[in-house]
DOSEVO-213095 format. One record per residue (C-alpha): x, y, z; residue in three letters. Coordinates in steps of 0.02 Angstrom, whole numbers, plus 50000, padded with zeros to 5 digits. Example, Ala and Ser with C-alpha at 12.3 -4.5 7.8 and 13.67 -1.06 7.14 Angstrom:
<recs>
      X      Y      Z    r
  50615  49775  50390  ALA
  50684  49947  50357  SER
</recs>
This chain:
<recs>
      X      Y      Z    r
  50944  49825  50407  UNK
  50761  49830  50376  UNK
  50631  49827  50506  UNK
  50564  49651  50519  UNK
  50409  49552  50577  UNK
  50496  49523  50758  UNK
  50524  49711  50763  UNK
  50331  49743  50690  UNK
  50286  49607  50848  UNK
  50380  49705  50966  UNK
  50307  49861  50935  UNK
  50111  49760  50980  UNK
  50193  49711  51132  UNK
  50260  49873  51189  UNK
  50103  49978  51135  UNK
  50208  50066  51016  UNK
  50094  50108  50850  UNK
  50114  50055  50665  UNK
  50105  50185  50543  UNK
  50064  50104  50364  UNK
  50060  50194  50211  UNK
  50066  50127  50019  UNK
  50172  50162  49890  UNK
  50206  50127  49712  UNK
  50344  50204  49649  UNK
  50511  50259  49688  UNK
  50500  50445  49732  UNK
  50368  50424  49859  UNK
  50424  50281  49925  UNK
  50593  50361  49936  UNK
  50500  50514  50040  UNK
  50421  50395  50155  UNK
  50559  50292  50209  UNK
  50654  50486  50263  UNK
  50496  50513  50375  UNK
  50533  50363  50467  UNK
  50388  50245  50402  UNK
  50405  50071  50472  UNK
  50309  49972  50357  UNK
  50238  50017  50151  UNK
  50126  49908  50084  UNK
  50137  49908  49900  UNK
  49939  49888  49871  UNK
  49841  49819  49723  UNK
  49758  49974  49757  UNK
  49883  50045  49617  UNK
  49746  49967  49497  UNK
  49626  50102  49543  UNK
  49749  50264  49584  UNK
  49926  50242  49471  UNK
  49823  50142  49316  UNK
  49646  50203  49326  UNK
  49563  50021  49333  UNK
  49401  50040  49428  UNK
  49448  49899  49539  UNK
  49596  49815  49592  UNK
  49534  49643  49514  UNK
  49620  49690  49333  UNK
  49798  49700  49429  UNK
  49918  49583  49346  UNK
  50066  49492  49445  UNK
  50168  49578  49346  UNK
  50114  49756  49367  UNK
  50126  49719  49568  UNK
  50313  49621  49527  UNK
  50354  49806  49436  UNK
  50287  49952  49560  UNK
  50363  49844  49696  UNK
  50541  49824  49629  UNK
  50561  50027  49619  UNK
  50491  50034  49804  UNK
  50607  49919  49867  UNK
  50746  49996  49766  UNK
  50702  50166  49843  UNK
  50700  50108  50036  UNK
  50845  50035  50139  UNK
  50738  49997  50312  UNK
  50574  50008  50276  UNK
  50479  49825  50272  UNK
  50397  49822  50124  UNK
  50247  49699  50105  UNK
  50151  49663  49933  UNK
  49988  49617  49901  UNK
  49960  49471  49798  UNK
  49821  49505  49658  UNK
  49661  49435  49626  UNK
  49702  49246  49562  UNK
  49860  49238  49611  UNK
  49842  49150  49747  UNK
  49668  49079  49757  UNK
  49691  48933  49630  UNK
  49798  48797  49722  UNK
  49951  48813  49830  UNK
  50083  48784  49712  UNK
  50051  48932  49610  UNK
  50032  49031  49770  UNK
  50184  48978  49829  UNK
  50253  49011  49653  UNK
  50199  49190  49655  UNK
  50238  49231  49826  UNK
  50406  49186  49784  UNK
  50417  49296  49616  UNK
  50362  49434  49732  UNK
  50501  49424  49875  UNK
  50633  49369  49731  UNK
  50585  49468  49588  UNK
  50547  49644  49685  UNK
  50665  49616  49823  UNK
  50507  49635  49965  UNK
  50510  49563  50133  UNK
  50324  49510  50145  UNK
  50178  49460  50046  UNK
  49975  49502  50075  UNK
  49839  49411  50051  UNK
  49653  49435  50062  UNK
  49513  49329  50130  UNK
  49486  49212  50305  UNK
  49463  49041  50344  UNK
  49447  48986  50188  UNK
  49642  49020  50131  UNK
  49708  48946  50296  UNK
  49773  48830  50210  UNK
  49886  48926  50064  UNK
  49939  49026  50207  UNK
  49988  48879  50292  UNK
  50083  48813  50148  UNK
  50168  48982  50120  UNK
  50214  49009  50303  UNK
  50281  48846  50323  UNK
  50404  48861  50155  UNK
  50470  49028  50230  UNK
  50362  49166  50159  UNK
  50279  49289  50264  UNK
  50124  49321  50262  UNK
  50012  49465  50314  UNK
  49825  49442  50299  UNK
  49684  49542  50268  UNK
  49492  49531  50302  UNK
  49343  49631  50337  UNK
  49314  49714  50153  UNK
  49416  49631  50049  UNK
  49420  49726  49881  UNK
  49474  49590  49767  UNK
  49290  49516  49813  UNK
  49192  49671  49811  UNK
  49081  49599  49674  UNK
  49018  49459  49799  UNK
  49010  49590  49935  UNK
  48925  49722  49833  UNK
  49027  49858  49828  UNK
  49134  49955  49959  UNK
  49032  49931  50127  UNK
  49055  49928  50296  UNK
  49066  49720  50343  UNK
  49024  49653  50530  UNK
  48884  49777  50559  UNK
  48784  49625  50602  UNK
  48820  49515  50760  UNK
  48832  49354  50630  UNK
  48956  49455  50522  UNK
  49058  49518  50651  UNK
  49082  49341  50737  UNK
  49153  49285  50561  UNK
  49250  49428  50558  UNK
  49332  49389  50735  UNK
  49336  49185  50701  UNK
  49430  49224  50549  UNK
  49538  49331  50629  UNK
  49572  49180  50745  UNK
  49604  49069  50598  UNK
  49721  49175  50497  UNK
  49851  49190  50664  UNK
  49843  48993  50690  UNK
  49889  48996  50511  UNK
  50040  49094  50518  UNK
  50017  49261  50477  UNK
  50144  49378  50562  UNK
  49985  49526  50560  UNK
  49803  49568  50503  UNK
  49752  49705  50399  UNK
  49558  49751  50475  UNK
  49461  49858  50331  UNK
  49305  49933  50350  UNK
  49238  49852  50508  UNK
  49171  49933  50654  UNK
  49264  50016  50782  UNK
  49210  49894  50913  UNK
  49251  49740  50826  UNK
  49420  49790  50789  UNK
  49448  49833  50962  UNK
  49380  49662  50996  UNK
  49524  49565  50905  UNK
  49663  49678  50913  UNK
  49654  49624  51103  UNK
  49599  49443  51069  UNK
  49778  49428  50961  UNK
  49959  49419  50992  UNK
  49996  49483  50825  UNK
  49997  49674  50750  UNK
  49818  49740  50690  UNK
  49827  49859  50552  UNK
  49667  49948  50524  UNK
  49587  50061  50384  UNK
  49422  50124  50411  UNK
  49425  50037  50576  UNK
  49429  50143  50714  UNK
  49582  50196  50848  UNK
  49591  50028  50920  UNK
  49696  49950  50799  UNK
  49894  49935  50827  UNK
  49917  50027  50682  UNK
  49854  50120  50518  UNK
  49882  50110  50325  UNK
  49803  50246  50216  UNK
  49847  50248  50029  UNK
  49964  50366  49951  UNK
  49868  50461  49850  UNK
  49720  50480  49985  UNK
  49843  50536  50119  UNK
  49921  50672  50000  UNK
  49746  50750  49907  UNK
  49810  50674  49742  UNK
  49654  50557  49705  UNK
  49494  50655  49679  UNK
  49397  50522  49593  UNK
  49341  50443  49774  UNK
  49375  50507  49938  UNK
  49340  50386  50092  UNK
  49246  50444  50249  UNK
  49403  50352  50329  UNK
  49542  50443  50240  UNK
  49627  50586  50316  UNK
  49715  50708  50197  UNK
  49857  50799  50262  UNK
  49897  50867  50097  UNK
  49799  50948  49945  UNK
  49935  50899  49820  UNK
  49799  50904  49679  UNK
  49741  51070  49681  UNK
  49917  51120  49709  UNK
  49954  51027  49569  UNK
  49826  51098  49459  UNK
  49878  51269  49526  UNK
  50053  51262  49464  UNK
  50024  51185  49309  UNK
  49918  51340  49234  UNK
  50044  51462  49315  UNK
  50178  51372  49221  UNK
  50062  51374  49056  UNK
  50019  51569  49094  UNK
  50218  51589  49101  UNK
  50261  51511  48944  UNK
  50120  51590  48840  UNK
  50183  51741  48906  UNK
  50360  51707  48868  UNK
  50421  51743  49064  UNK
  50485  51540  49051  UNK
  50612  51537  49047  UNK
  50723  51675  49081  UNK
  50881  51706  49090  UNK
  50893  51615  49272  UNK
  50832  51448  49188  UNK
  50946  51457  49020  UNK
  51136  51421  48995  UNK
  51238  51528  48897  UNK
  51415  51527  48798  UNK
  51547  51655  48812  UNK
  51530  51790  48697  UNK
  51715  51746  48642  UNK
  51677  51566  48595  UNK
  51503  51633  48506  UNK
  51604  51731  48401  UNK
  51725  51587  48328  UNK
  51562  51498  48255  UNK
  51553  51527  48085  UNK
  51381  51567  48001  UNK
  51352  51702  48114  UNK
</recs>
């Protein structure tokens, strides 16, 4: 059975952490759930590190309805929460609630994400209320980094982090079962991980939080294109990578792959019954 949002409350209440990680295909999703990961978000974030979009805005419904399937199809107990992309949600509650719905039927996933505060109360209302769950997600919000101008620290100011904290506020008399905190300070997460009764997840937001996501390709050194003051790699799977692929180019020039350990043979009784020889 997979871990659920009672079991994700639980651990809050016990002080037990959450350890988040994304994922967006099978294989590492696969890895993950035999380390024991509770909870894999399957982030819009695959717009910048699977497809190479320079934000996550471009992400289709679609492309998040794929990745997720072959997540969900690779784990057996891991919760696996989805983010909604950019306009899937924000235009009126019906097609919210329609694409929530593709996302939990479609992919199989337990959980759906959205971004933004007070302002989507209400679609999270309407979703929570019609049996989806919801987690939410505020502080930098990437699907409006345009209107915050770029990928910045938010709540630095006392005005900015009072928003921050009232929306956090709002979203959990909304419904949502937990809050993803990105890029805030340290201080402010601290703030309303203890001011809720509901799981904080942070990135880029200090130790407070009752747990942490990082994405995939961060956490293993396989993204070089932007590295994070936040992210912690634990792996250099890149240059590894790299490494191996100009060994295995050396060894084929060279004609040492493959040899005779990497080849399959026929008897030399059967070779000698084919004609033409």
């Amino acid at each position: 059975m997979r871990i659920s949002i009672k079991d994700l409350h639980k651990m809050k209440k016990t002080g037990l952490k959450i350890p988040m990680l994304t994922a967006y295909d099978y294989t590492s999703a696969q890895i993950l759930e035999k380390a024991q990961i509770p909870i894999i978000l399957v982030g819009d974030s695959l717009g910048q590190v699977v497809l190479g979009y320079e934000s996550t805005i471009p992400v289709t419904l679609n492309e998040m309805i794929y990745h997720a399937k072959s997540v969900v199809l690779a784990t057996r107990k891991t919760h696996i929460v989805v983010d909604l992309p950019f306009l899937s949600y924000q235009t009126n509650n019906s097609d919210a609630m329609k694409n929530a719905g593709r996302v939990l039927k479609e992919a199989g996933a337990q959980s759906v994400k959205l971004e933004g505060g007070k302002e989507i109360t209400s679609t999270i209302s309407y979703l929570t209320n019609r049996g989806i769950p919801v987690m939410g997600h505020i502080g930098l919000t990437p699907q409006s980094v345009h209107q915050l101008g770029g990928y910045t620290i938010q709540g630095k100011t006392a005005k900015n982090a009072q928003k921050i904290i009232d929306d956090a506020s709002y979203l959990e008399d909304s419904g949502v079962y937990g809050i993803v905190l990105e890029y805030i300070p340290s201080q402010i997460a601290k703030i309303i991980t203890e001011k809720l009764s509901i799981p904080t997840i942070g990135i880029g937001s200090g130790r407070f939080c009752d747990g942490q996501v990082q994405v995939f390709h961060d956490f293993v050194g396989l993204f070089d294109d932007f590295k994070p003051k936040h992210a912690k790699r634990y792996l250099e799977l890149s240059k590894l990578i790299q490494q191996s692929t100009e060994q295995y180019i050396k060894e084929v020039n060279e004609k040492e792959f493959p040899s005779d350990k990497e080849s399959y043979f026929i008897s030399e009784e059967e070779l000698k019954q084919i004609k033409n020889l």
